[in-house]
CHARMM internal coordinates of N, CA and C (Angstrom, degrees):
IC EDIT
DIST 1 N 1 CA 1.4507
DIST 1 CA 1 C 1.5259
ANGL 1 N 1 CA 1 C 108.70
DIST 1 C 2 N 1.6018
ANGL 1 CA 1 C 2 N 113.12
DIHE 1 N 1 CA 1 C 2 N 123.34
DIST 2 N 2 CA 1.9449
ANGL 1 C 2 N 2 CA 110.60
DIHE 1 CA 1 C 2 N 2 CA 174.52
DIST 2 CA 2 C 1.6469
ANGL 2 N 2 CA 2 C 92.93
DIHE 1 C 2 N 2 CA 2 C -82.61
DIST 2 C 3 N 1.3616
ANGL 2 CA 2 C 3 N 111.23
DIHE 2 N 2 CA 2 C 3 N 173.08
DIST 3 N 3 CA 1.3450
ANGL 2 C 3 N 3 CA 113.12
DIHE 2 CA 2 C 3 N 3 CA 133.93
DIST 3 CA 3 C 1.8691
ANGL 3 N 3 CA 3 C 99.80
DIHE 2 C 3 N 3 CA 3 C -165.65
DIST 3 C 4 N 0.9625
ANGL 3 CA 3 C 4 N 105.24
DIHE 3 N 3 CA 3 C 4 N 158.34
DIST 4 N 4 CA 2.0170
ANGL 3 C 4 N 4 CA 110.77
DIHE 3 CA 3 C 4 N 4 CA -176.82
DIST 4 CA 4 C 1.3919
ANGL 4 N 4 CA 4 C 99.26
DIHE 3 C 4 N 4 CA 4 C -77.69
DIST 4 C 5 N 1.3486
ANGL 4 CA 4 C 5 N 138.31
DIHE 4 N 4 CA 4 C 5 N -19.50
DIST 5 N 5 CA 1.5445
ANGL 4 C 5 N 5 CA 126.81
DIHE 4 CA 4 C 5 N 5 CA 173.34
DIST 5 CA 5 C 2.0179
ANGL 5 N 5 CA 5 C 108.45
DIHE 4 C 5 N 5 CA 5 C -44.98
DIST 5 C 6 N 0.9163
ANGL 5 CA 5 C 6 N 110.54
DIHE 5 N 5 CA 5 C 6 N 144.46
DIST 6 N 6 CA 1.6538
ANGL 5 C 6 N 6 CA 109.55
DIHE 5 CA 5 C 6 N 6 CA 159.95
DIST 6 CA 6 C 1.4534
ANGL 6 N 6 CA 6 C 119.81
DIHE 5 C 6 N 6 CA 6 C -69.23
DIST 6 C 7 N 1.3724
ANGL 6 CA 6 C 7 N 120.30
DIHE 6 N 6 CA 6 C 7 N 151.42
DIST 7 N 7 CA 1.5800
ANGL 6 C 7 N 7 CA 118.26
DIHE 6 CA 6 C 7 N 7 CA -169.54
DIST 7 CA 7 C 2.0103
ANGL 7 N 7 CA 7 C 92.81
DIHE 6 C 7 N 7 CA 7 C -87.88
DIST 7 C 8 N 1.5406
ANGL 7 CA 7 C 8 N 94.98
DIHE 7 N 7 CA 7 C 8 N 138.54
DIST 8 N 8 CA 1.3102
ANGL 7 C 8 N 8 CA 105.47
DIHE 7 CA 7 C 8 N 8 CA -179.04
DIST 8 CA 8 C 1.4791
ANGL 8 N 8 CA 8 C 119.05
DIHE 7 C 8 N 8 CA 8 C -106.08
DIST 8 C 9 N 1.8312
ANGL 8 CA 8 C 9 N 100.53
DIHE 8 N 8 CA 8 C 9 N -35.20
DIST 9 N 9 CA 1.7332
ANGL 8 C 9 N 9 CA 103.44
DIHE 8 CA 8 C 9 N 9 CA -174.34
DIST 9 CA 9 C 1.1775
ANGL 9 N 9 CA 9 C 81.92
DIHE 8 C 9 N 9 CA 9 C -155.64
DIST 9 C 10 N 1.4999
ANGL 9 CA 9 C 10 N 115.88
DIHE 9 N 9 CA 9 C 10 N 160.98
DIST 10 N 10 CA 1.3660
ANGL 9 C 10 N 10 CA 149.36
DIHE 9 CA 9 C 10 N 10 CA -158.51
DIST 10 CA 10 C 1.6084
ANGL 10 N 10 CA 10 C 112.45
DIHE 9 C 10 N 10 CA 10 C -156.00
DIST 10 C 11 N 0.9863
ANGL 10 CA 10 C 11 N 125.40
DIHE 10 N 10 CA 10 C 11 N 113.72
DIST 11 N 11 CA 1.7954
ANGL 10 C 11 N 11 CA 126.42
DIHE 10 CA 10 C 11 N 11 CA -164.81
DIST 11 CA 11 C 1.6948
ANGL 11 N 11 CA 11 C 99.66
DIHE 10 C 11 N 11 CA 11 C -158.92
DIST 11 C 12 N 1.5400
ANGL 11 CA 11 C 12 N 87.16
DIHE 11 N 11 CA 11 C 12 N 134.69
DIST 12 N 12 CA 1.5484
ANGL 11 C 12 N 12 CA 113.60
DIHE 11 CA 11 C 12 N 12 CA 178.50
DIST 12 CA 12 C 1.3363
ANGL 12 N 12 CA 12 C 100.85
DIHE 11 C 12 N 12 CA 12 C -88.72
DIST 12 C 13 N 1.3431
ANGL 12 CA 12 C 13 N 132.75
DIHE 12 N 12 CA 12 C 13 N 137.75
DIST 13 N 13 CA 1.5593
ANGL 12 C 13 N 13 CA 143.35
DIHE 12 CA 12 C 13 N 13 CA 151.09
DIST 13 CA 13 C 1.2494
ANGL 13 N 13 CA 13 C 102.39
DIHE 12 C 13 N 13 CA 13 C 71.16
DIST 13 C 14 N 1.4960
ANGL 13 CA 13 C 14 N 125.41
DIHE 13 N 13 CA 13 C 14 N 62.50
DIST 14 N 14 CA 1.4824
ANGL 13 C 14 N 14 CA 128.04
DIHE 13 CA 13 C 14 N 14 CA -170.32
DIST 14 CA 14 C 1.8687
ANGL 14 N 14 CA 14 C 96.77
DIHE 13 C 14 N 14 CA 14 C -70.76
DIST 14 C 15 N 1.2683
ANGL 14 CA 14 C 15 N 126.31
DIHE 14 N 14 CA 14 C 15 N -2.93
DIST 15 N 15 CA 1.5626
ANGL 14 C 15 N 15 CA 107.08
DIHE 14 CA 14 C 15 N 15 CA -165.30
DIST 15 CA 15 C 1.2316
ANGL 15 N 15 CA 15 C 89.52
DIHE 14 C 15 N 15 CA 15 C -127.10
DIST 15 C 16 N 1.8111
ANGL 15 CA 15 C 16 N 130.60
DIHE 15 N 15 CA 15 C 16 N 29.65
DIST 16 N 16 CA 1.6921
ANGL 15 C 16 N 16 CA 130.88
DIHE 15 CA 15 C 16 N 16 CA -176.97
DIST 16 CA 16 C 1.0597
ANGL 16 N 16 CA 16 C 101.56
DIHE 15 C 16 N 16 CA 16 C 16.91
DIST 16 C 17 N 1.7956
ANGL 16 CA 16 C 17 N 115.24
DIHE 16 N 16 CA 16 C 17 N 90.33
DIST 17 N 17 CA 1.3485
ANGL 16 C 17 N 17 CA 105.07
DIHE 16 CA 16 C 17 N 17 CA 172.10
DIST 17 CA 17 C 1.9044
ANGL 17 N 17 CA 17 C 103.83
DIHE 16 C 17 N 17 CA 17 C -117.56
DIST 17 C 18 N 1.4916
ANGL 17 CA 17 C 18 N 95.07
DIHE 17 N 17 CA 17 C 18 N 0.66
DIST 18 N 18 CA 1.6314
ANGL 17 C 18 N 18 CA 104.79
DIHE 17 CA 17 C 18 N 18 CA 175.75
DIST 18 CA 18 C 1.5099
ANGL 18 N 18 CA 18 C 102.23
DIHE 17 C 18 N 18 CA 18 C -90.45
DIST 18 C 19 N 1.2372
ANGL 18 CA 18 C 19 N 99.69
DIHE 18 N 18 CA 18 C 19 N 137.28
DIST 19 N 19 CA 1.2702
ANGL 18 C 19 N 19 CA 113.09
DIHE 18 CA 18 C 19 N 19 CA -177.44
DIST 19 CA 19 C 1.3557
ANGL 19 N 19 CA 19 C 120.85
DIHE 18 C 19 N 19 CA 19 C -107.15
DIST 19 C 20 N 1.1754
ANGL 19 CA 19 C 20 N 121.07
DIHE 19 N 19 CA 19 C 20 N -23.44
DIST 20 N 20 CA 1.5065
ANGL 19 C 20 N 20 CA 127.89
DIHE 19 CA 19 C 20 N 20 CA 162.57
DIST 20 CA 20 C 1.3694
ANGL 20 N 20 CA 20 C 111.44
DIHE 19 C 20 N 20 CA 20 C -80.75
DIST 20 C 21 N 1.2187
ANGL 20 CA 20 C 21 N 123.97
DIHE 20 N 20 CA 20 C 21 N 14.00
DIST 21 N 21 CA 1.6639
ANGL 20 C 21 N 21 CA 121.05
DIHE 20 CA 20 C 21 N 21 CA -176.83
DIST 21 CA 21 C 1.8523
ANGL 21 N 21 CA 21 C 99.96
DIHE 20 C 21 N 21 CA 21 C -69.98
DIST 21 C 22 N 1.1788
ANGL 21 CA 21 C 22 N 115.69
DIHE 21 N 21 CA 21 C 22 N 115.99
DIST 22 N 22 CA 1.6322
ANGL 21 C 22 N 22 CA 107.15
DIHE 21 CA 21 C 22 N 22 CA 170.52
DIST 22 CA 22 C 1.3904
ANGL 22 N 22 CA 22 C 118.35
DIHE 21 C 22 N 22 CA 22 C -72.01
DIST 22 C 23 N 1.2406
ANGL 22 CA 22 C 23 N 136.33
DIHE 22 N 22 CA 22 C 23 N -15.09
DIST 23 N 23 CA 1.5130
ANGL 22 C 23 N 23 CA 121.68
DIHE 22 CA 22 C 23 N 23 CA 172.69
DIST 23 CA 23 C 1.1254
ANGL 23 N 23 CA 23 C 97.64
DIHE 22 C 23 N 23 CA 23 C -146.54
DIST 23 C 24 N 1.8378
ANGL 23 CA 23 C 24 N 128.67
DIHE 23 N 23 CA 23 C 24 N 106.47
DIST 24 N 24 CA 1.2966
ANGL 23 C 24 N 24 CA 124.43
DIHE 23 CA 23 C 24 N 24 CA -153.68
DIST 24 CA 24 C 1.7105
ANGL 24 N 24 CA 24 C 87.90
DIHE 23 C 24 N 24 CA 24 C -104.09
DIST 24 C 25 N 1.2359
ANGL 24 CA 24 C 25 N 126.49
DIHE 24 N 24 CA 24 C 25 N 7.23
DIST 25 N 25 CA 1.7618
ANGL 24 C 25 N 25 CA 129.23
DIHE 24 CA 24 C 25 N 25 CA 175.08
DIST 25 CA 25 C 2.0349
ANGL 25 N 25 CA 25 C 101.42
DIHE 24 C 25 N 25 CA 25 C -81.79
DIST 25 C 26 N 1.5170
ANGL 25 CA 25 C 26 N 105.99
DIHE 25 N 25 CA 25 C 26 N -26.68
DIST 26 N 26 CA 1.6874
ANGL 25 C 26 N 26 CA 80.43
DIHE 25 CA 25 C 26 N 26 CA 174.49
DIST 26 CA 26 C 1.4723
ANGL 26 N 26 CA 26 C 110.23
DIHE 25 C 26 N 26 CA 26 C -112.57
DIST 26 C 27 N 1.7865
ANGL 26 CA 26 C 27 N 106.76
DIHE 26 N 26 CA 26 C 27 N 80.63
DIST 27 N 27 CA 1.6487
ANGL 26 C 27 N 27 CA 102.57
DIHE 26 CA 26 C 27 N 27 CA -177.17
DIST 27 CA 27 C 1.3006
ANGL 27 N 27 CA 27 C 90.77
DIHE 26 C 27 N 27 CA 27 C -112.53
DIST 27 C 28 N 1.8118
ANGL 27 CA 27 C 28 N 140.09
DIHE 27 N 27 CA 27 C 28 N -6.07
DIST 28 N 28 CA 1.0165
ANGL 27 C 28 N 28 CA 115.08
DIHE 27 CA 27 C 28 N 28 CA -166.25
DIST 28 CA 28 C 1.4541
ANGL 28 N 28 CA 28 C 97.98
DIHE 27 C 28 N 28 CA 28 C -135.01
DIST 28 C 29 N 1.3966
ANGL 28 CA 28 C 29 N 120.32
DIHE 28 N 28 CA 28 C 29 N 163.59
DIST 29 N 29 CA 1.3977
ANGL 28 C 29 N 29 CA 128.06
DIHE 28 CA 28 C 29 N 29 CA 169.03
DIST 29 CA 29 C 1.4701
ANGL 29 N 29 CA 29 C 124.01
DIHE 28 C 29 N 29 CA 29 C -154.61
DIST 29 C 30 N 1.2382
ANGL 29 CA 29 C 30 N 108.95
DIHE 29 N 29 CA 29 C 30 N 137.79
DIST 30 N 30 CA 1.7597
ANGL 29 C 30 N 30 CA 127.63
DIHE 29 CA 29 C 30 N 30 CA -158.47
DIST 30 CA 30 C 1.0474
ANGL 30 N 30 CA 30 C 103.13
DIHE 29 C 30 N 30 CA 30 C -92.27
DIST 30 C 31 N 1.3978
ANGL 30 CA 30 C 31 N 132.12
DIHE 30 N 30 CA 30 C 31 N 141.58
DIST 31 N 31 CA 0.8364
ANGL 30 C 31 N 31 CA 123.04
DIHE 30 CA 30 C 31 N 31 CA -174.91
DIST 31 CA 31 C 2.0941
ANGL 31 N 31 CA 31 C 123.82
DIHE 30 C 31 N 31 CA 31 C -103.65
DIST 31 C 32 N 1.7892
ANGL 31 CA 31 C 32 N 90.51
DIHE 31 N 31 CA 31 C 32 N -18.57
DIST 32 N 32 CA 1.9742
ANGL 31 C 32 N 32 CA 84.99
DIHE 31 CA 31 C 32 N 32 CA 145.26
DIST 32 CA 32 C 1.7313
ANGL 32 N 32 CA 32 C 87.44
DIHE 31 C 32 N 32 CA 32 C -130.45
DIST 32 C 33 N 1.5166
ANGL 32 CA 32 C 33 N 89.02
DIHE 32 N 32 CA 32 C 33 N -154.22
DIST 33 N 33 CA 1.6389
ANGL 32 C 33 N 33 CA 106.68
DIHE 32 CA 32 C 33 N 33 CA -164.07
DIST 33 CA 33 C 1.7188
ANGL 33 N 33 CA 33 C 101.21
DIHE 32 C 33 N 33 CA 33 C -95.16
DIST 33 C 34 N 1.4823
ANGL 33 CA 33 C 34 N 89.40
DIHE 33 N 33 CA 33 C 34 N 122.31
DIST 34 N 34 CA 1.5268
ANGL 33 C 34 N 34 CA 105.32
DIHE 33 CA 33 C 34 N 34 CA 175.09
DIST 34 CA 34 C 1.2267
ANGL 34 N 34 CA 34 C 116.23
DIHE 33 C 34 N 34 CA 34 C -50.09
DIST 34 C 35 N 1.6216
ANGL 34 CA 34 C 35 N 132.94
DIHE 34 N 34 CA 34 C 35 N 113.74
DIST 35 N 35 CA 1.7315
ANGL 34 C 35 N 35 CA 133.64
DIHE 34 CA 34 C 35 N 35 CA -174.00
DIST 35 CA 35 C 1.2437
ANGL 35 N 35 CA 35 C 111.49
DIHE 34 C 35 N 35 CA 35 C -105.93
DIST 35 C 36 N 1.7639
ANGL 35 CA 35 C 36 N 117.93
DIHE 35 N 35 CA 35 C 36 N 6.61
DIST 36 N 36 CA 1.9871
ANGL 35 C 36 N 36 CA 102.91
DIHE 35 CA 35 C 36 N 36 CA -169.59
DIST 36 CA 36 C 1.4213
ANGL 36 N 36 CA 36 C 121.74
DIHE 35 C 36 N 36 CA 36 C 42.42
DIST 36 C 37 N 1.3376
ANGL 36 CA 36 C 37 N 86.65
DIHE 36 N 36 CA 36 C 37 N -169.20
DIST 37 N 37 CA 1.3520
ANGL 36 C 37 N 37 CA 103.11
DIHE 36 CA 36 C 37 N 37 CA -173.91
DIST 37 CA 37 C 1.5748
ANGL 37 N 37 CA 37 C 123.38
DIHE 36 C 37 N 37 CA 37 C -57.39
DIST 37 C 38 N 1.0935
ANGL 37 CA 37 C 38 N 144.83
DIHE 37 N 37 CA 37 C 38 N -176.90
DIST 38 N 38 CA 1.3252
ANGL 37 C 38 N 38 CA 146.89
DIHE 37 CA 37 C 38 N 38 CA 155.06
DIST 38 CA 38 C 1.5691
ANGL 38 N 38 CA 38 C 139.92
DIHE 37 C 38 N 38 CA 38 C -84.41
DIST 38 C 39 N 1.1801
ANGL 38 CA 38 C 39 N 131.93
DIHE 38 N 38 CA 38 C 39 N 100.04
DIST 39 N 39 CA 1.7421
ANGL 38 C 39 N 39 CA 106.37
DIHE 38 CA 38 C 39 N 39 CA -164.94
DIST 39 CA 39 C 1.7587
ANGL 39 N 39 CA 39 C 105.16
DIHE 38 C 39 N 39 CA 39 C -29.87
DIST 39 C 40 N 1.3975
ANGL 39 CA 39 C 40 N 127.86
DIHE 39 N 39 CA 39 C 40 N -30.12
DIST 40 N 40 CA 1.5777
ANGL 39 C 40 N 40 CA 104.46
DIHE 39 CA 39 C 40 N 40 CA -166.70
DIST 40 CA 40 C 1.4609
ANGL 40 N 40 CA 40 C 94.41
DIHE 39 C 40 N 40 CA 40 C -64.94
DIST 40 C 41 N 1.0869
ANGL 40 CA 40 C 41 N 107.29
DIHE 40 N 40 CA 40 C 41 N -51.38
DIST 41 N 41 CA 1.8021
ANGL 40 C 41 N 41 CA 110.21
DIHE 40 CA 40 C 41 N 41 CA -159.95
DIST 41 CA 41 C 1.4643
ANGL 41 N 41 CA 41 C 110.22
DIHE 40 C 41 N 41 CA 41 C -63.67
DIST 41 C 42 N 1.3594
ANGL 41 CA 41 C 42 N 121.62
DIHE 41 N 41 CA 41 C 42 N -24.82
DIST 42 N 42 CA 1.3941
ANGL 41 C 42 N 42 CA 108.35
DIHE 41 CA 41 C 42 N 42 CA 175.22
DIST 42 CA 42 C 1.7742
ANGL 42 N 42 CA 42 C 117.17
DIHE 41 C 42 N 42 CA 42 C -78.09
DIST 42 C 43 N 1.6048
ANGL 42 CA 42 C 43 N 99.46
DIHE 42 N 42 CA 42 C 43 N -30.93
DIST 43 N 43 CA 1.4089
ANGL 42 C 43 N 43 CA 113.00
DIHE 42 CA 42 C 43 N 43 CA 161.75
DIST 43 CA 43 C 1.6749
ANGL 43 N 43 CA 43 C 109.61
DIHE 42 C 43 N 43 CA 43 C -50.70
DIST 43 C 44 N 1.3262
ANGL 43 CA 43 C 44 N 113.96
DIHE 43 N 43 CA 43 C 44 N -59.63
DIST 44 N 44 CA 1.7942
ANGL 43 C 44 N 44 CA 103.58
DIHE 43 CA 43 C 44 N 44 CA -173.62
DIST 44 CA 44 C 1.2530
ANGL 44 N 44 CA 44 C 110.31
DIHE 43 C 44 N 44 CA 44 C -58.66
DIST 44 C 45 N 1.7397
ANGL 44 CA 44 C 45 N 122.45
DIHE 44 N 44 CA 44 C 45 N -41.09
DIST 45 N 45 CA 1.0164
ANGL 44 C 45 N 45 CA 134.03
DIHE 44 CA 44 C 45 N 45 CA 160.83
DIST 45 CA 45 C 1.8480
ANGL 45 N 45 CA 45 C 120.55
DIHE 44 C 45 N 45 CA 45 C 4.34
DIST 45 C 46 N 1.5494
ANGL 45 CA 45 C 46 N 83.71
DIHE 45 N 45 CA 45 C 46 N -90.39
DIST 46 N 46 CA 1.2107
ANGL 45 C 46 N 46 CA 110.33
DIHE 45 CA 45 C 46 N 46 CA -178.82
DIST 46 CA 46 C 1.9561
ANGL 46 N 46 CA 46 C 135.92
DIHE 45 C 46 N 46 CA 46 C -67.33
DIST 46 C 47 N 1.7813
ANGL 46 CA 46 C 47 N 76.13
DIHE 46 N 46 CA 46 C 47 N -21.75
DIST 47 N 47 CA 1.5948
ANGL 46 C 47 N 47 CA 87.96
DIHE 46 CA 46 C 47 N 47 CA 174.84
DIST 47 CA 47 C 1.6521
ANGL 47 N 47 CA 47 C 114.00
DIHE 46 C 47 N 47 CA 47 C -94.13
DIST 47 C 48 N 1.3777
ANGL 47 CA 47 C 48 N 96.66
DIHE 47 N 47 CA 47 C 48 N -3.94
DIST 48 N 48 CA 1.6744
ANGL 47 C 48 N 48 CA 118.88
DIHE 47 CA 47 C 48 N 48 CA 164.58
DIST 48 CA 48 C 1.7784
ANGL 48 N 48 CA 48 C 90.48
DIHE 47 C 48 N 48 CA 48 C -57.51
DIST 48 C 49 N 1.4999
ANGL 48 CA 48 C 49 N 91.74
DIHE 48 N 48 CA 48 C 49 N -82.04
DIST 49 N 49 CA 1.6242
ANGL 48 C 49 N 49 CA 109.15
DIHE 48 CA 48 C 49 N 49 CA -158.58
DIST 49 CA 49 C 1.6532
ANGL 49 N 49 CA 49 C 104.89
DIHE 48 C 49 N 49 CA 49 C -40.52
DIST 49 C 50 N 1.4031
ANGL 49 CA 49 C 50 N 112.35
DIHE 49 N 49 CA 49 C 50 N -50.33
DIST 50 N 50 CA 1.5414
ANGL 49 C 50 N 50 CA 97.14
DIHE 49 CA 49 C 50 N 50 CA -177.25
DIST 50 CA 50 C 1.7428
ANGL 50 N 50 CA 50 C 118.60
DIHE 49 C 50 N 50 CA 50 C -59.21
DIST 50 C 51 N 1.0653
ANGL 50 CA 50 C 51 N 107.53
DIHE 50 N 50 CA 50 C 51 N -37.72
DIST 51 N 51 CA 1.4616
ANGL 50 C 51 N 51 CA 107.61
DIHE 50 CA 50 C 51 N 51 CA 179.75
DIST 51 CA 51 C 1.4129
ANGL 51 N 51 CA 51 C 143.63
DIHE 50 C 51 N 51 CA 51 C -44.29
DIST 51 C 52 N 2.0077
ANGL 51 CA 51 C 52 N 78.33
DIHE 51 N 51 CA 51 C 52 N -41.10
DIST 52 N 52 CA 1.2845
ANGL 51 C 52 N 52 CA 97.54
DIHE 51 CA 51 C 52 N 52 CA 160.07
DIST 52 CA 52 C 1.6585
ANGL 52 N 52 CA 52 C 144.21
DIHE 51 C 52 N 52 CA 52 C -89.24
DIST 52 C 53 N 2.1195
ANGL 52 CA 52 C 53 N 100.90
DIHE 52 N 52 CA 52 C 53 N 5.79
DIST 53 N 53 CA 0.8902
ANGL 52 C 53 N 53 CA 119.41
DIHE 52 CA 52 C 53 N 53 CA -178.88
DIST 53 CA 53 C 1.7663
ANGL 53 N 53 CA 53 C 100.60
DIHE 52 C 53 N 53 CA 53 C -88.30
DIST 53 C 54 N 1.1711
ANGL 53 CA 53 C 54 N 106.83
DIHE 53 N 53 CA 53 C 54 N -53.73
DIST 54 N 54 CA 1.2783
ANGL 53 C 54 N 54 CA 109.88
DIHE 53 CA 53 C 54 N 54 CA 156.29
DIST 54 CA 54 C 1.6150
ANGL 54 N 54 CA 54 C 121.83
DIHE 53 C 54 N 54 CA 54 C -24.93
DIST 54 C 55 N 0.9918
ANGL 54 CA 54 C 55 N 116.99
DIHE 54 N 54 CA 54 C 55 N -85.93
DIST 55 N 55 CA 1.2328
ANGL 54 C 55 N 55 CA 114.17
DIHE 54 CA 54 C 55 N 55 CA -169.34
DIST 55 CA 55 C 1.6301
ANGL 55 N 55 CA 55 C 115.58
DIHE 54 C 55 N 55 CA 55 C -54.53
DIST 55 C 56 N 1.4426
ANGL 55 CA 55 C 56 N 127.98
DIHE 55 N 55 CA 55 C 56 N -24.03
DIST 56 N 56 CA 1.6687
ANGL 55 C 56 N 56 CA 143.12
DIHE 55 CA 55 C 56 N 56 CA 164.16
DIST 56 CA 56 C 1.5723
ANGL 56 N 56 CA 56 C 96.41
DIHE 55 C 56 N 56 CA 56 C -59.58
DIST 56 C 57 N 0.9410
ANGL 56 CA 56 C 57 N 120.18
DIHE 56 N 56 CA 56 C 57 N -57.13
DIST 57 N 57 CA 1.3331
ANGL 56 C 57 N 57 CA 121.48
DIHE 56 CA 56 C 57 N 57 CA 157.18
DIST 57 CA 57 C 1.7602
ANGL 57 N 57 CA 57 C 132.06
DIHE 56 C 57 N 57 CA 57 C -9.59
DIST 57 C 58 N 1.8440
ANGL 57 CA 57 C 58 N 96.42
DIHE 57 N 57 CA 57 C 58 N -81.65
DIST 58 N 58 CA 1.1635
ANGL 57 C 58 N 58 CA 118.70
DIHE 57 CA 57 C 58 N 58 CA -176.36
DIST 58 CA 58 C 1.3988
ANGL 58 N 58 CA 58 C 102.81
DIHE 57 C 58 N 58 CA 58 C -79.21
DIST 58 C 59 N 1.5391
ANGL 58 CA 58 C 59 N 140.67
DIHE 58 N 58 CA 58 C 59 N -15.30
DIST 59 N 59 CA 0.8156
ANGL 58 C 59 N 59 CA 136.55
DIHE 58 CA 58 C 59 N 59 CA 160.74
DIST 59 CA 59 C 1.6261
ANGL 59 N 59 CA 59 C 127.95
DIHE 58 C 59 N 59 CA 59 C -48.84
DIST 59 C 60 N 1.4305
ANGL 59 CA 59 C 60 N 91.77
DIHE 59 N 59 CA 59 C 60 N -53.80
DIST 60 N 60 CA 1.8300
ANGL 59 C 60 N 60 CA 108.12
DIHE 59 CA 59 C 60 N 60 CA -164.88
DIST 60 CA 60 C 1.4137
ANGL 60 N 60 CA 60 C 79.86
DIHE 59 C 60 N 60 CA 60 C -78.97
DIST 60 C 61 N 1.6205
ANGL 60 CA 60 C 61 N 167.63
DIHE 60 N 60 CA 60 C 61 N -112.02
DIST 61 N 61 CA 1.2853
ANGL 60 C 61 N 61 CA 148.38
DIHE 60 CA 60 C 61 N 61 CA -162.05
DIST 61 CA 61 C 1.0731
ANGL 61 N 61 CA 61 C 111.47
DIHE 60 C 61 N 61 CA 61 C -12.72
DIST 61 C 62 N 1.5219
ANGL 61 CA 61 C 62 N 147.76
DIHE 61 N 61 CA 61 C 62 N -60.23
DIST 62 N 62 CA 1.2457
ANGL 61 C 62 N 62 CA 130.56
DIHE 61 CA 61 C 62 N 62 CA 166.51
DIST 62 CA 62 C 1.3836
ANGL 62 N 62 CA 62 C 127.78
DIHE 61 C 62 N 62 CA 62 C -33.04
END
COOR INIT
IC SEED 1 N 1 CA 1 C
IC BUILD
C-alpha cells in the first residue's frame, strides 16, 4: 500500500498473537513524540458535548 501521508508508527504483532514474545510493550515505535490533542480541540470538544446535552435536555421537556 503507497500513500503521501508521512510514516508515524511502525509495530510488530499489532493483534499479540505471539505468545512467547517476552515484553509485548516494545512492539511498536513512533517515529516523533506523540502530542494529542490540543487545549483548543479539547475545549471545542467539550463545548460540543455540552450543547448537545443541552439540547437532550430541551428535547425530553418538549
Amino acid at each position: 500500500m503507497t500513500s503521501s501521508s508521512p510514516l508515524v508508527k511502525a509495530e510488530v504483532d499489532p493483534e499479540r498473537r505471539i505468545v512467547l514474545d517476552r515484553n509485548p510493550w516494545n512492539n511498536a515505535r513512533y517515529t516523533k513524540k506523540y502530542e494529542g490533542p490540543s487545549a483548543a480541540a479539547k475545549g471545542r470538544t467539550y463545548a460540543l458535548h455540552l450543547v448537545e446535552i443541552l439540547l437532550s435536555m430541551l428535547w425530553g421537556v418538549l
